[in-house]
PDB file of N, CA, C and O in Angstrom:
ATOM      1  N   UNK A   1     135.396  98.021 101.669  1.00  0.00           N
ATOM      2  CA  UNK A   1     135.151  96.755 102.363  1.00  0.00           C
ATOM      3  C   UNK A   1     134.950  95.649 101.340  1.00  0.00           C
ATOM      4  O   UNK A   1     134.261  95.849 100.341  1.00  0.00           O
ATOM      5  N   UNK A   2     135.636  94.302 101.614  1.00  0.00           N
ATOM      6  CA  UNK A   2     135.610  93.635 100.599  1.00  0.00           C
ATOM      7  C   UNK A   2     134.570  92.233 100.965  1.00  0.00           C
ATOM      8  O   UNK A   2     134.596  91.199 100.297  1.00  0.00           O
ATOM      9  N   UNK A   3     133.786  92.433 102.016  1.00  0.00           N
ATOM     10  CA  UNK A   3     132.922  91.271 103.099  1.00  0.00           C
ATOM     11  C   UNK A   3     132.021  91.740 104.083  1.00  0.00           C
ATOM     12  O   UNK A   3     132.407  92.825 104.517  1.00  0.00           O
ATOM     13  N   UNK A   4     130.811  91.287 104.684  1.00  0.00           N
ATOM     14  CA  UNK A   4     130.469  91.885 105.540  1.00  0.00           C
ATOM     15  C   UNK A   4     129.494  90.527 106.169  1.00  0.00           C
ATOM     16  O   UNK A   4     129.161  89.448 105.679  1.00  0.00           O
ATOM     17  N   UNK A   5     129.279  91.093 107.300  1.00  0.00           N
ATOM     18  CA  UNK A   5     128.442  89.877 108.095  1.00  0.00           C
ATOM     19  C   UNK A   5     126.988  89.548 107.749  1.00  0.00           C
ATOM     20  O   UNK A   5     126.231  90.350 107.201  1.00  0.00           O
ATOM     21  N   UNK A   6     126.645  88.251 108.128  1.00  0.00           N
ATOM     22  CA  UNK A   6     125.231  88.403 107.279  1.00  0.00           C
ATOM     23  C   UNK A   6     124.614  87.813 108.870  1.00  0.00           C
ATOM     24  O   UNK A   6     125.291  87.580 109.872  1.00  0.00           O
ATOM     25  N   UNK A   7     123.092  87.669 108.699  1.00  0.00           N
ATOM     26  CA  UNK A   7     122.697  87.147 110.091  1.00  0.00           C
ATOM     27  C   UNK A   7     122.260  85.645 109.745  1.00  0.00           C
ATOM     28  O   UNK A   7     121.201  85.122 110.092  1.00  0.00           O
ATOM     29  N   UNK A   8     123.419  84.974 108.894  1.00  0.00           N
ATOM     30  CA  UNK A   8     123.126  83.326 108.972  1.00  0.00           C
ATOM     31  C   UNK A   8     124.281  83.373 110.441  1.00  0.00           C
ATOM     32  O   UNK A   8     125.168  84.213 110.595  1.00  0.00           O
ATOM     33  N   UNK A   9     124.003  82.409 111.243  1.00  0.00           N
ATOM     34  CA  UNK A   9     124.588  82.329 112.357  1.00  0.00           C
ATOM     35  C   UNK A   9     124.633  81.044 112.845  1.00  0.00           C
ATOM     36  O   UNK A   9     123.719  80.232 112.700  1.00  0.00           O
ATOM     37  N   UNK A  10     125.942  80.778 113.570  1.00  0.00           N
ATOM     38  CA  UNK A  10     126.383  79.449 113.482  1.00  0.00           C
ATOM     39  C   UNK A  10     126.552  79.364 115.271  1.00  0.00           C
ATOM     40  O   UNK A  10     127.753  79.241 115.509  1.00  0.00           O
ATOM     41  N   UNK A  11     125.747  79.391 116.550  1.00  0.00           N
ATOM     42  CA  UNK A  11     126.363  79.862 117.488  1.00  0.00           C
ATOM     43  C   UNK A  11     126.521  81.575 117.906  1.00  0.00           C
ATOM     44  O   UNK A  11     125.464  81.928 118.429  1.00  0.00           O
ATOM     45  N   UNK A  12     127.258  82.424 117.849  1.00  0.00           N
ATOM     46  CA  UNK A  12     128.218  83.399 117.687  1.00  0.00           C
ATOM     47  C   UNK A  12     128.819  83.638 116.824  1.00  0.00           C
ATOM     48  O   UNK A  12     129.451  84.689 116.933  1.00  0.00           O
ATOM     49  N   UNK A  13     128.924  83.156 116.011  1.00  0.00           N
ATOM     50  CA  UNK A  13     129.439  83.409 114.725  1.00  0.00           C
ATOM     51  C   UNK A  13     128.749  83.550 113.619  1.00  0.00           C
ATOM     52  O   UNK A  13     127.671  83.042 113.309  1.00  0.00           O
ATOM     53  N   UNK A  14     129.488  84.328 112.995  1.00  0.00           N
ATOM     54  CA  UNK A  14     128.320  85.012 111.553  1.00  0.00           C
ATOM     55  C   UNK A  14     129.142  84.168 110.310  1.00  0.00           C
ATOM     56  O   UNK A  14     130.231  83.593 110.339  1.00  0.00           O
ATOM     57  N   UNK A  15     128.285  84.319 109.357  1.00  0.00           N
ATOM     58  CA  UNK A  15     128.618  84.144 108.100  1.00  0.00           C
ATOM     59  C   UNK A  15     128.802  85.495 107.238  1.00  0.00           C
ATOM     60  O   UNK A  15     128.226  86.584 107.233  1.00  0.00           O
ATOM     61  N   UNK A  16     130.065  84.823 106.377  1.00  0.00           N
ATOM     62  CA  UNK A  16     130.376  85.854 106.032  1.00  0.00           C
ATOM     63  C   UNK A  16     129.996  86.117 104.191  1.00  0.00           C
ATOM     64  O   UNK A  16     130.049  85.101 103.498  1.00  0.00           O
ATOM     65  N   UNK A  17     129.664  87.340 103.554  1.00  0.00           N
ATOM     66  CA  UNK A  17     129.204  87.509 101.836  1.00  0.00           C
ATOM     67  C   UNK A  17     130.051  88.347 101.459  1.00  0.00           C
ATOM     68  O   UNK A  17     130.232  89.427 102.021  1.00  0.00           O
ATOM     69  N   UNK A  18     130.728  87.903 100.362  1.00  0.00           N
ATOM     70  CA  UNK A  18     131.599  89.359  99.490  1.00  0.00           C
ATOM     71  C   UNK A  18     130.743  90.283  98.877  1.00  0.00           C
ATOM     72  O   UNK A  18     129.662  90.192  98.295  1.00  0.00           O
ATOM     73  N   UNK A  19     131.668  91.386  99.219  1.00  0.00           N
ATOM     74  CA  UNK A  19     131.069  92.576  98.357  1.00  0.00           C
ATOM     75  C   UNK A  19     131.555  92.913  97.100  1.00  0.00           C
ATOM     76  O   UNK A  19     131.137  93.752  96.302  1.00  0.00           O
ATOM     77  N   UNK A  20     132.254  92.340  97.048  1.00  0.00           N
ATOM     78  CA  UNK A  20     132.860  92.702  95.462  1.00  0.00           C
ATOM     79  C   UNK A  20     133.791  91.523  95.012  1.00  0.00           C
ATOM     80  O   UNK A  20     134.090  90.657  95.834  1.00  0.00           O
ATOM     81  N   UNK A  21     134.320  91.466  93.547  1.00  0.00           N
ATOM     82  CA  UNK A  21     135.374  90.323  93.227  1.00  0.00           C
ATOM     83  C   UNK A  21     136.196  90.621  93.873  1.00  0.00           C
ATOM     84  O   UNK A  21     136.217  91.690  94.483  1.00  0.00           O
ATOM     85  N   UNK A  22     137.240  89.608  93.919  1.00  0.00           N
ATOM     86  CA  UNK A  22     138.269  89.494  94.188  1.00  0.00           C
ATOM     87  C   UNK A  22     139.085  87.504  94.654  1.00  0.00           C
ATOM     88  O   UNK A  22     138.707  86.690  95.495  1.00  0.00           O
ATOM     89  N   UNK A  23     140.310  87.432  93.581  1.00  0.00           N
ATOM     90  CA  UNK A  23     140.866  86.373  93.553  1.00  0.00           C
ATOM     91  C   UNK A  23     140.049  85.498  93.231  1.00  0.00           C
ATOM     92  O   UNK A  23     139.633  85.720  92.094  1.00  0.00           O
ATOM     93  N   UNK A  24     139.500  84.368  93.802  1.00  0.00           N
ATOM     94  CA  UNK A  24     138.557  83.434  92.995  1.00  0.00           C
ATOM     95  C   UNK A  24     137.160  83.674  93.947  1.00  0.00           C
ATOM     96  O   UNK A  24     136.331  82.814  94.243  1.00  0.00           O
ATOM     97  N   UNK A  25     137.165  85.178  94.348  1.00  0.00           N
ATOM     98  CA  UNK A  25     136.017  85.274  94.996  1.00  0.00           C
ATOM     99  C   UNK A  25     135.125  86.137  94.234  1.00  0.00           C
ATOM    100  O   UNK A  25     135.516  87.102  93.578  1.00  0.00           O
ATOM    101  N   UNK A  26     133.861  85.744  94.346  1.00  0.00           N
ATOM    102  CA  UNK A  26     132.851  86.941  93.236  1.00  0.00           C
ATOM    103  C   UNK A  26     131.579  87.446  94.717  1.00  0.00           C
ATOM    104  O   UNK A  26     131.206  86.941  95.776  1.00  0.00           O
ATOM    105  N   UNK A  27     131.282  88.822  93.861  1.00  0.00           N
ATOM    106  CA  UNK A  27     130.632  89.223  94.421  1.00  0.00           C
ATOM    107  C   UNK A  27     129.097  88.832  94.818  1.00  0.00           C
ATOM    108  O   UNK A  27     128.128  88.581  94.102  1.00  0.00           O
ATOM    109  N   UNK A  28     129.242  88.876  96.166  1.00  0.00           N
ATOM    110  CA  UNK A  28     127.489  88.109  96.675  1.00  0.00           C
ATOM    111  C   UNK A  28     128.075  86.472  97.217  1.00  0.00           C
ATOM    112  O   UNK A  28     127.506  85.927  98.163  1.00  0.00           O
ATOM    113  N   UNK A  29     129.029  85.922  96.639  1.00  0.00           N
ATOM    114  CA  UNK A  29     129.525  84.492  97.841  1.00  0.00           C
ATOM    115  C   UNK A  29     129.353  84.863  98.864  1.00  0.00           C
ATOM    116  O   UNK A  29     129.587  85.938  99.418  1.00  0.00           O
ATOM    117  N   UNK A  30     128.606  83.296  99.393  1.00  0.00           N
ATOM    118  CA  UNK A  30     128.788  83.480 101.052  1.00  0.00           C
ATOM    119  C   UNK A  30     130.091  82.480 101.286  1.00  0.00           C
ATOM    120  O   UNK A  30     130.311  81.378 100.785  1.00  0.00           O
ATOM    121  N   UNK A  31     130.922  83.302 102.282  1.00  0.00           N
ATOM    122  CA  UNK A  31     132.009  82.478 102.946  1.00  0.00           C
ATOM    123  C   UNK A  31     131.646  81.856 104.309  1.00  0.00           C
ATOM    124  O   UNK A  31     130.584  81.973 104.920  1.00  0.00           O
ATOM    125  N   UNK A  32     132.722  81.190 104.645  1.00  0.00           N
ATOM    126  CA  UNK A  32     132.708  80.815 106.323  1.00  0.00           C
ATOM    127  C   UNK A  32     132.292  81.599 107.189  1.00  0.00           C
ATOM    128  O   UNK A  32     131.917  82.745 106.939  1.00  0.00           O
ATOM    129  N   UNK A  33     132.317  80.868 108.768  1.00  0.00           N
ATOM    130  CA  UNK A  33     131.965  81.674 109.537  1.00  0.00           C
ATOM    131  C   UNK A  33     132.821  82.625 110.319  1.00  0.00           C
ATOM    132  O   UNK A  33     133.904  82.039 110.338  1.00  0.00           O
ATOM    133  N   UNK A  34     132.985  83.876 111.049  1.00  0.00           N
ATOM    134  CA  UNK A  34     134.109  84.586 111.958  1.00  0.00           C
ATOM    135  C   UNK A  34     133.493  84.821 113.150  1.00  0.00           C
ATOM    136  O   UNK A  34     132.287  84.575 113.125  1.00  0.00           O
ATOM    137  N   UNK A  35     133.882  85.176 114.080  1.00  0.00           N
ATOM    138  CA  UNK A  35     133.275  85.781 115.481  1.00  0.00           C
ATOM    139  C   UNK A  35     132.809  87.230 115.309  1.00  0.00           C
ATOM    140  O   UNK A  35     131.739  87.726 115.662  1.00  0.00           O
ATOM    141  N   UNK A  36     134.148  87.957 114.510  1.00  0.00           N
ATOM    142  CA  UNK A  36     134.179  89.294 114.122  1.00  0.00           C
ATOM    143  C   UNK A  36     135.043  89.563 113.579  1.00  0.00           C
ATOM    144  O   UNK A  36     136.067  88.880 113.582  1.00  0.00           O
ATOM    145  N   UNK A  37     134.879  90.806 112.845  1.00  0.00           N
ATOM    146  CA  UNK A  37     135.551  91.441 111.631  1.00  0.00           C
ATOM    147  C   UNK A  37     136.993  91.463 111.782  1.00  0.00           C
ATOM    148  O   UNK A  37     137.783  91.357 110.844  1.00  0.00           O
ATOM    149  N   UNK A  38     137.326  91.616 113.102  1.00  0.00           N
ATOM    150  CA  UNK A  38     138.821  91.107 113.752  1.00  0.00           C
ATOM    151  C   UNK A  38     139.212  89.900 113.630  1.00  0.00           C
ATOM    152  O   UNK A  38     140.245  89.691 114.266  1.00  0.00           O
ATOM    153  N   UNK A  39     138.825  89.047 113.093  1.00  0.00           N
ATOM    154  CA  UNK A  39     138.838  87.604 112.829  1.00  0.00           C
ATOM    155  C   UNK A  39     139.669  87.870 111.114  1.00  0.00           C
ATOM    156  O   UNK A  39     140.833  87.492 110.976  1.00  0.00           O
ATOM    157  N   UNK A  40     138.985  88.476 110.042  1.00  0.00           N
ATOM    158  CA  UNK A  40     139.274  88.300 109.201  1.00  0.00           C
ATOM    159  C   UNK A  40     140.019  89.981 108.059  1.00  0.00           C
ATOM    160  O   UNK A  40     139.039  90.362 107.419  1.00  0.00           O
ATOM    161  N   UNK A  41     140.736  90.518 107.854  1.00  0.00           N
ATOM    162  CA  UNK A  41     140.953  90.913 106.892  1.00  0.00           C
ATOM    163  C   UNK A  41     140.287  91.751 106.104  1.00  0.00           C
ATOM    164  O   UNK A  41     139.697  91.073 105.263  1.00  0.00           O
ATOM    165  N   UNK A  42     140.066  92.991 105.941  1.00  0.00           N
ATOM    166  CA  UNK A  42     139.584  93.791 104.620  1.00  0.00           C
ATOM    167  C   UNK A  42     140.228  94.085 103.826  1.00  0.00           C
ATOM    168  O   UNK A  42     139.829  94.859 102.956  1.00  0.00           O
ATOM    169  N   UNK A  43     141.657  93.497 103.829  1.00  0.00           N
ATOM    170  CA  UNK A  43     142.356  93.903 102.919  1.00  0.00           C
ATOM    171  C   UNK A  43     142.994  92.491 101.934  1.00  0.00           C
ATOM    172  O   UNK A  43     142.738  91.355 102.333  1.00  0.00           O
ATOM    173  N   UNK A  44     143.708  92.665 100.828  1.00  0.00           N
ATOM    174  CA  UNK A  44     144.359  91.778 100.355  1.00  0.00           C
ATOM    175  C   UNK A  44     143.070  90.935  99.984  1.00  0.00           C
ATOM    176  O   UNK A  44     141.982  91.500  99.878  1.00  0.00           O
ATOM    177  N   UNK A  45     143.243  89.281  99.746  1.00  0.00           N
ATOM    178  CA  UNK A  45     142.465  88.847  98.880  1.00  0.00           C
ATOM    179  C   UNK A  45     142.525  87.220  99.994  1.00  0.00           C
ATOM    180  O   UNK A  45     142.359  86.096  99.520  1.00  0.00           O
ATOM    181  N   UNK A  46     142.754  87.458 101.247  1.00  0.00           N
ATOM    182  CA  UNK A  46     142.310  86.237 102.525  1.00  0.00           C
ATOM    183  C   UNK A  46     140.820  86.265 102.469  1.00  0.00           C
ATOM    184  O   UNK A  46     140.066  87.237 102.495  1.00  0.00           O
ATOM    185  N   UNK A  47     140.548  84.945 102.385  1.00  0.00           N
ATOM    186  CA  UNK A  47     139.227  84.161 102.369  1.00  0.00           C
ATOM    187  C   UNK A  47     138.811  83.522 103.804  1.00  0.00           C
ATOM    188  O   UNK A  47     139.796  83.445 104.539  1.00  0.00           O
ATOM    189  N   UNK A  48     137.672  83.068 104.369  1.00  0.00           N
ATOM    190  CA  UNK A  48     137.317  81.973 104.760  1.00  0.00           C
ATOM    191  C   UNK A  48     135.897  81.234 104.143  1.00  0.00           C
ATOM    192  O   UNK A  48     135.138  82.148 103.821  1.00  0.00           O
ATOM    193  N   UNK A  49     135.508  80.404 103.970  1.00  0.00           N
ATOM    194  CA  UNK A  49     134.850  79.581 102.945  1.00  0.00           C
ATOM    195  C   UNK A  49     134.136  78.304 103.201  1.00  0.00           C
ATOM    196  O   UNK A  49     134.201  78.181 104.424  1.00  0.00           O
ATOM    197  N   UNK A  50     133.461  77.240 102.697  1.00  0.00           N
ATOM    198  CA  UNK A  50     133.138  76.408 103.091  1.00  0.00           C
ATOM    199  C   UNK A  50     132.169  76.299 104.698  1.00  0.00           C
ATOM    200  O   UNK A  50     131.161  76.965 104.934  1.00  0.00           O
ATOM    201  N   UNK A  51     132.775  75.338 105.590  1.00  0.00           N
ATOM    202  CA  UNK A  51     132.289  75.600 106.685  1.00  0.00           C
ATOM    203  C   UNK A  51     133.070  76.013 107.502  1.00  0.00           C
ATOM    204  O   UNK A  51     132.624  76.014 108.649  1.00  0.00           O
ATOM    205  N   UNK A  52     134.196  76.414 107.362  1.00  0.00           N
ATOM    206  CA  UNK A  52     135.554  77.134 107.906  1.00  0.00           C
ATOM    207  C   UNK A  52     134.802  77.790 109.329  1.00  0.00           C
ATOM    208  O   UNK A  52     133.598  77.816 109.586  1.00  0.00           O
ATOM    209  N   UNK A  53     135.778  78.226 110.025  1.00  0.00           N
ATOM    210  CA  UNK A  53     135.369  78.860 111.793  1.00  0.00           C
ATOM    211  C   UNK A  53     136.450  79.534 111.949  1.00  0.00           C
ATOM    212  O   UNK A  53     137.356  78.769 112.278  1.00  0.00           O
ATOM    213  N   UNK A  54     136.879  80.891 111.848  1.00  0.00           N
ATOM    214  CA  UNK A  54     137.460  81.199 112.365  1.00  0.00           C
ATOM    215  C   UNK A  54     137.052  82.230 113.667  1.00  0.00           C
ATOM    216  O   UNK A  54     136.321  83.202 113.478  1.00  0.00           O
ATOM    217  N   UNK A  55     137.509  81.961 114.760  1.00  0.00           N
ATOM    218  CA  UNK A  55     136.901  82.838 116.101  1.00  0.00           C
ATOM    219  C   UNK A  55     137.946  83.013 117.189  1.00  0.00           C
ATOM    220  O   UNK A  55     139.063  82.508 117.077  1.00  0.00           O
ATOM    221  N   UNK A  56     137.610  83.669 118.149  1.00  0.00           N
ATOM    222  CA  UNK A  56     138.526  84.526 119.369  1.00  0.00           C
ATOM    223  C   UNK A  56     139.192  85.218 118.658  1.00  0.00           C
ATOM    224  O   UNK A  56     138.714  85.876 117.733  1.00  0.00           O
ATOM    225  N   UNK A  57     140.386  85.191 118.960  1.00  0.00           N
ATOM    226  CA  UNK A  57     141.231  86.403 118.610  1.00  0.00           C
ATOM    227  C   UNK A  57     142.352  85.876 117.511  1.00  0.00           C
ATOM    228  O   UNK A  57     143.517  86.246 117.364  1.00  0.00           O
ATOM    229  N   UNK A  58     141.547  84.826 116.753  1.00  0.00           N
ATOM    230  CA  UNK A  58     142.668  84.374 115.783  1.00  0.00           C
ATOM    231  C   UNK A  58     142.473  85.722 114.629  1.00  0.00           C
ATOM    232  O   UNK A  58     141.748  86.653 114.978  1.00  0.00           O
ATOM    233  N   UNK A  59     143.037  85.758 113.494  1.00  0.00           N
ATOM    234  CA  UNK A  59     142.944  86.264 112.614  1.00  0.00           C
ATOM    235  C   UNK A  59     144.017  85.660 110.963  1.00  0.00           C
ATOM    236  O   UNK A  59     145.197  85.312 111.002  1.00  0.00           O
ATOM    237  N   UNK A  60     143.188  85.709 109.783  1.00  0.00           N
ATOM    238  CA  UNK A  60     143.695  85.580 108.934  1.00  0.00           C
ATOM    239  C   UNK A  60     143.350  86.537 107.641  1.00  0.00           C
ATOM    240  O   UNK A  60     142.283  86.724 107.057  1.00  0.00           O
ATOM    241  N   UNK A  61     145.030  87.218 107.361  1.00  0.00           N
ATOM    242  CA  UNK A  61     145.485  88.004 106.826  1.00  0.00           C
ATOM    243  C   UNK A  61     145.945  88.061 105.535  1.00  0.00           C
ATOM    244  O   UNK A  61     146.170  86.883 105.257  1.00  0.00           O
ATOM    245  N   UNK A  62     146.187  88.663 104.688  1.00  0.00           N
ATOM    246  CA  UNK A  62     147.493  88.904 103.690  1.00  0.00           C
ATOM    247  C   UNK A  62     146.387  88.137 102.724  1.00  0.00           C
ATOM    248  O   UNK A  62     145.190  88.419 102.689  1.00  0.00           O
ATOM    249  N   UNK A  63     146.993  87.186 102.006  1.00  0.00           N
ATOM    250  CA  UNK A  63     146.535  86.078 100.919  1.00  0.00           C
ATOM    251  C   UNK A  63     146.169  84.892 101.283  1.00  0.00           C
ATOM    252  O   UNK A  63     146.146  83.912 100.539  1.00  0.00           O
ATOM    253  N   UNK A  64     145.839  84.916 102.536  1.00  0.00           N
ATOM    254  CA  UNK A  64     145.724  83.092 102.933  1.00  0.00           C
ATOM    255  C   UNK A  64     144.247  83.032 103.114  1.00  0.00           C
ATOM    256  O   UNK A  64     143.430  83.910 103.394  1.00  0.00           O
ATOM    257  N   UNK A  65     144.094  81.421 102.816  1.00  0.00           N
ATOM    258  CA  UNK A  65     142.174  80.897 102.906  1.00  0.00           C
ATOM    259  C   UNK A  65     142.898  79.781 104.008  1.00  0.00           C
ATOM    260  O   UNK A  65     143.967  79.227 104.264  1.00  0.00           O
ATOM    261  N   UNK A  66     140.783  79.947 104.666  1.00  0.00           N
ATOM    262  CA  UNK A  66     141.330  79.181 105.690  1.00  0.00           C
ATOM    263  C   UNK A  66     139.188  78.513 104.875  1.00  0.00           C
ATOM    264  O   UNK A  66     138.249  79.231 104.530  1.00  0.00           O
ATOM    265  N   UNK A  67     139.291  77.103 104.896  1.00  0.00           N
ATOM    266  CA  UNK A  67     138.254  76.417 103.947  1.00  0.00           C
ATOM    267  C   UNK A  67     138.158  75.066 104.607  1.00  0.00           C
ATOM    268  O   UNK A  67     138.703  74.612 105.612  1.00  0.00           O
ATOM    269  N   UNK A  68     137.100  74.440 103.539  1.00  0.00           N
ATOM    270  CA  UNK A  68     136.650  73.106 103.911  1.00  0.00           C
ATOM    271  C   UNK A  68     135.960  73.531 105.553  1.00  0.00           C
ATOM    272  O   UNK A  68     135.215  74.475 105.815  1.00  0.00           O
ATOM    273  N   UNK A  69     136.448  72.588 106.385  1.00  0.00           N
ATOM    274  CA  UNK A  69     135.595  72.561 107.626  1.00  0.00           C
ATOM    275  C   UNK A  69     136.672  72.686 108.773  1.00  0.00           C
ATOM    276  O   UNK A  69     136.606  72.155 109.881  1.00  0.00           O
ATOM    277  N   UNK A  70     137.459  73.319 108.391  1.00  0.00           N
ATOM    278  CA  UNK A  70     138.936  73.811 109.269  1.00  0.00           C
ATOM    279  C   UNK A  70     138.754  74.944 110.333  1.00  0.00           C
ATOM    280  O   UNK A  70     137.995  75.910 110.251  1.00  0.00           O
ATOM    281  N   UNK A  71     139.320  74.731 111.003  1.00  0.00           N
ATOM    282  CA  UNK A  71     138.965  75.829 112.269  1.00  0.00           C
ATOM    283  C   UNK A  71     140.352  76.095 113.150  1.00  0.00           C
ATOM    284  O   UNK A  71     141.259  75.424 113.643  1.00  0.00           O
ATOM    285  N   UNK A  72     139.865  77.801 113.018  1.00  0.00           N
ATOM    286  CA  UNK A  72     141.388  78.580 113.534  1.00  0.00           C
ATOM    287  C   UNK A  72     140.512  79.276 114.752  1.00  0.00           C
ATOM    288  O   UNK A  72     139.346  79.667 114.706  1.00  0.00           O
ATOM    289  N   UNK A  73     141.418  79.305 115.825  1.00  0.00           N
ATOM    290  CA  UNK A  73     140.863  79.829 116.934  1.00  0.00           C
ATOM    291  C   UNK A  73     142.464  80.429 118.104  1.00  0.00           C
ATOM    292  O   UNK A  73     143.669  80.533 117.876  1.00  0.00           O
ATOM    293  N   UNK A  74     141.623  80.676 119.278  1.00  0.00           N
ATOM    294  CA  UNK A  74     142.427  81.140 120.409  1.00  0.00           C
ATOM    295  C   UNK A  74     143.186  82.985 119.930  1.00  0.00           C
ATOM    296  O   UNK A  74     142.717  84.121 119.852  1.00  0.00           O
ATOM    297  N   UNK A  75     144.764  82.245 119.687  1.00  0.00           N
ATOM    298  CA  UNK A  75     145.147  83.465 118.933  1.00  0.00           C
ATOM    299  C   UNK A  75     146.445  83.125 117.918  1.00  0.00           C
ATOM    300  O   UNK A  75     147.614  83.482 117.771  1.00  0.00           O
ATOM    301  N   UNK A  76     145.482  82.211 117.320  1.00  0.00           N
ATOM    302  CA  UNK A  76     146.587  81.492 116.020  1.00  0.00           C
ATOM    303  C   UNK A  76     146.804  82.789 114.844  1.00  0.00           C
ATOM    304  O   UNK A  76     146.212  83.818 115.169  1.00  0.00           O
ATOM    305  N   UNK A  77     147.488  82.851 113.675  1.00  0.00           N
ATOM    306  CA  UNK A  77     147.284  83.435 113.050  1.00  0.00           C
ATOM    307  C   UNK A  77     147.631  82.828 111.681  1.00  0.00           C
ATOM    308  O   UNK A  77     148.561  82.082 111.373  1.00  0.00           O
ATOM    309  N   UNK A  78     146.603  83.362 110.917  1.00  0.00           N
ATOM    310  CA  UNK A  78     146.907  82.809 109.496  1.00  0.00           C
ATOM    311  C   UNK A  78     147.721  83.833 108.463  1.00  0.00           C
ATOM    312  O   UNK A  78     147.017  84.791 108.142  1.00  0.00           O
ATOM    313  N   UNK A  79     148.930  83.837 107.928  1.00  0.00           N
ATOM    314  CA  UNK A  79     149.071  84.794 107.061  1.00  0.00           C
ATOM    315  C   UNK A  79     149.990  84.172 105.777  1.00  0.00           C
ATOM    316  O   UNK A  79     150.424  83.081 105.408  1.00  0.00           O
ATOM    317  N   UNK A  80     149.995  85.210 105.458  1.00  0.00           N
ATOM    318  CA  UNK A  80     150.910  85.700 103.953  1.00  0.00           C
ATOM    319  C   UNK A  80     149.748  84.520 102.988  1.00  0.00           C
ATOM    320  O   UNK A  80     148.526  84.662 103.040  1.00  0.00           O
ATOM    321  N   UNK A  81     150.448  83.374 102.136  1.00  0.00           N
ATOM    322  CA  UNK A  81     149.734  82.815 101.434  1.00  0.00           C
ATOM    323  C   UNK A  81     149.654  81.320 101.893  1.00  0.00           C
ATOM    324  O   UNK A  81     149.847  80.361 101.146  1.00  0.00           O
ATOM    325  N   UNK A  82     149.321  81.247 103.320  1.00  0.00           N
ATOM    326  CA  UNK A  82     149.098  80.050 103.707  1.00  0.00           C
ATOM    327  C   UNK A  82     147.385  80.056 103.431  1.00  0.00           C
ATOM    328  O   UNK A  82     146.465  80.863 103.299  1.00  0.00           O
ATOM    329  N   UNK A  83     147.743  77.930 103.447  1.00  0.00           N
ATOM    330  CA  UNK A  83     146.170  78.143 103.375  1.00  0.00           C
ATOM    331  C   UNK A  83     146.011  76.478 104.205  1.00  0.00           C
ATOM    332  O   UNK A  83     146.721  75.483 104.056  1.00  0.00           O
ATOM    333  N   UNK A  84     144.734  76.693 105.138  1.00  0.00           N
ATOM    334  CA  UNK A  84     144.459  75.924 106.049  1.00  0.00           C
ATOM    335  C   UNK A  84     143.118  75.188 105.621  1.00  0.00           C
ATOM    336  O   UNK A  84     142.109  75.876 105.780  1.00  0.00           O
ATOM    337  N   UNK A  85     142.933  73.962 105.127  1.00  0.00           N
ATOM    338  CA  UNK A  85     141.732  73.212 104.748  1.00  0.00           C
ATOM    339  C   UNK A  85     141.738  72.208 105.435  1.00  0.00           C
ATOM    340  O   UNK A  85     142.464  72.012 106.409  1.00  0.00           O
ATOM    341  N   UNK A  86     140.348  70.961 104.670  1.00  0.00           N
ATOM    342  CA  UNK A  86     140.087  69.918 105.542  1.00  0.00           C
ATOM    343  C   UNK A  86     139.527  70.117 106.643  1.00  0.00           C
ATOM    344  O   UNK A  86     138.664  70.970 106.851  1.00  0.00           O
ATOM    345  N   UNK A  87     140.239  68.885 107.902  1.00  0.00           N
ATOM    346  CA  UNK A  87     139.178  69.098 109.021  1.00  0.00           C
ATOM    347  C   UNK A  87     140.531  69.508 110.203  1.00  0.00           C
ATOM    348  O   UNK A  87     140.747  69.092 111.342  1.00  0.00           O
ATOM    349  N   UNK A  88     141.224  70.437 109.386  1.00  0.00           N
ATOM    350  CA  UNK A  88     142.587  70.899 110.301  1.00  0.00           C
ATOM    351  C   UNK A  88     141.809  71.554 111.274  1.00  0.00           C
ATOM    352  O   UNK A  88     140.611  71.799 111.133  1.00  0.00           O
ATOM    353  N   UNK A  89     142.642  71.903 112.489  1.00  0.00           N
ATOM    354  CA  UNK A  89     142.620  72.494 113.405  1.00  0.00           C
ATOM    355  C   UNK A  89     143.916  73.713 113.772  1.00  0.00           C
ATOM    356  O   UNK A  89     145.100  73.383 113.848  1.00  0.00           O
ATOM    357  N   UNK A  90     143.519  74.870 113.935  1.00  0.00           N
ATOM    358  CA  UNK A  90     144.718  75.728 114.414  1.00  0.00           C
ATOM    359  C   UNK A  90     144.244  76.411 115.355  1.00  0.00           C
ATOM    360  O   UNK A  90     143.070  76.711 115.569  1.00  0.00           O
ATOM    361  N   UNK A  91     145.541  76.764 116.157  1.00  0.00           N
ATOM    362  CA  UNK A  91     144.903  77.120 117.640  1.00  0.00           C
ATOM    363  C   UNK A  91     146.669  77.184 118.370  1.00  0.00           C
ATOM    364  O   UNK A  91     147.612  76.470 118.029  1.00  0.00           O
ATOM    365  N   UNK A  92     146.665  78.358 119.518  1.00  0.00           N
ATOM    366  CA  UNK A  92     147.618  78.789 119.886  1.00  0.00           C
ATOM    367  C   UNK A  92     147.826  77.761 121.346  1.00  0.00           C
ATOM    368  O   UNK A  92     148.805  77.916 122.077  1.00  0.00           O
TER     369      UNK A  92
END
C-alpha cells in the first residue's frame, strides 16, 4: 500500500498520508482528500494533494495528480499522466 486514510476529515471525506516514497511523494505527506480507497489508486505513482477532492465514483489512476483545490467527482476518471490542478472541476 502506497497511502492510507487518516481521520482528518473534510465532510466524508478523508485525508489522505503516504506510506512510503514515491515520485515527488515522501513518506508521511499528507495528500488531498478521497471518499474512498476506490477513489484513488495503490498502484503506480497517482497523487491527490493540496486541497484536491476527489469523491463518488470518480477515480484517478496510472501517473496522474489531481492538486491545488481541483475537484473530480460523479464518475469522471483521471488517468495515464494527466494532471488536473487549480480550481478545475471534473465531473461526468
Amino acid at each position: 500500500m502506497k497511502y492510507e486514510l487518516t481521520t482528518n476529515k473534510k465532510g466524508n471525506l478523508s485525508q489522505i498520508r503516504a506510506l512510503k516514497n514515491f515520485s515527488d511523494v515522501k513518506k508521511g505527506d499528507l495528500g488531498g482528500f478521497i471518499e474512498s480507497e476506490s477513489n484513488l489508486s495503490q498502484e503506480d505513482d497517482c497523487w491527490v494533494s493540496g486541497n484536491a477532492v476527489v469523491s463518488g465514483n470518480a477515480k484517478v489512476t496510472g501517473n496522474a495528480k489531481v492538486f491545488d483545490d481541483a475537484v473530480v467527482y460523479e464518475y469522471a476518471q483521471v488517468v495515464g499522466t494527466a494532471k488536473v490542478s487549480d480550481n478545475a472541476e471534473v465531473f461526468e
